[in-house]
C-alpha positions in Angstrom: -28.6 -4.5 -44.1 -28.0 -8.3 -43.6 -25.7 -10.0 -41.4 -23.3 -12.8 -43.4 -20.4 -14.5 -42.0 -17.4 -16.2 -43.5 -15.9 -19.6 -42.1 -12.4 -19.6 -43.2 -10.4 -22.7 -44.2 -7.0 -22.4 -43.3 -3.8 -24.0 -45.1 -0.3 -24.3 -44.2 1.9 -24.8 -47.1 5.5 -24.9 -44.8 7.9 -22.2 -44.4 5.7 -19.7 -43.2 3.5 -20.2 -46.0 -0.6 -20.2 -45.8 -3.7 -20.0 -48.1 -7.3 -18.8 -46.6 -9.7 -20.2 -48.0 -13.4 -18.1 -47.1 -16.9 -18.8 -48.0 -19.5 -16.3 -47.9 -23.1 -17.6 -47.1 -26.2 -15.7 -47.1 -29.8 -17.7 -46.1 -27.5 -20.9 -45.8 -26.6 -20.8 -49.0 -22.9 -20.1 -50.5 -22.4 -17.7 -52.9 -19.0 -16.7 -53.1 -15.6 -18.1 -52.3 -12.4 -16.5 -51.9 -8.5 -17.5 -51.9 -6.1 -15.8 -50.9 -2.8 -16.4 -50.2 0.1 -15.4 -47.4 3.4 -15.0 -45.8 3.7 -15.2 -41.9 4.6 -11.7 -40.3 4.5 -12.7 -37.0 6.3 -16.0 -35.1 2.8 -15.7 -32.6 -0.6 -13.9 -33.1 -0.2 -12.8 -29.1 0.0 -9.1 -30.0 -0.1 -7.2 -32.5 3.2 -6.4 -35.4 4.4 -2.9 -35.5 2.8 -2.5 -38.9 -1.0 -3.2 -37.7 -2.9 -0.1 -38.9 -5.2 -0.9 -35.9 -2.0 -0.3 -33.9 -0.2 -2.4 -31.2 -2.4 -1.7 -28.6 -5.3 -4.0 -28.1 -6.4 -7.8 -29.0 -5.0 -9.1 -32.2 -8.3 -10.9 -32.7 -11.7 -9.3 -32.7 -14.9 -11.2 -30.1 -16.2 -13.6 -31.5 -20.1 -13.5 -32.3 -23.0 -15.9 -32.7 -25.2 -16.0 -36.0 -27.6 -18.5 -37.3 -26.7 -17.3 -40.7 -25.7 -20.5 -41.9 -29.0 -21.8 -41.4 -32.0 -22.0 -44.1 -34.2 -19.0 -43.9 -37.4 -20.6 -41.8 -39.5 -18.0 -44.4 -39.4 -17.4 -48.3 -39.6 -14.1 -49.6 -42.7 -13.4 -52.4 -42.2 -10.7 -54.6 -45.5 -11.5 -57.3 
């Protein structure tokens, strides 16, 4: 299994309002995008709502993590 990662692009339209706009990369090169859009649930993301399957317990966001995924593979797969 391969590692990817997705930088999101965050709008806010107003009122509570957003679209998330995510890229998936894989050997620096994108090959999917995704929109989606949303309704704020929360007036802070300093804990989690009620409704959070992953409960309320516990940080809202998960650690962040280093990749060099968005980086050109240094080698080329041959398959000949």
């Amino acid at each position: 299994m391969q590692r990817y990662s997705e930088p999101d692009c965050v709008r806010l339209l107003g009122s509570g309002q957003r679209t998330r706009t995510t890229v998936l990369y894989r050997g620096g090169t994108a090959v999917r995008t995704l929109t989606a859009y949303g309704q704020k649930i929360a007036p802070t993301a300093a804990r989690c709502v009620p409704d959070d399957p992953r409960g309320q317990n516990g940080p809202v966001h998960a650690m962040r993590s280093s990749t060099k995924v968005f980086e050109k593979s240094q080698t080329r797969n041959n398959h000949d």
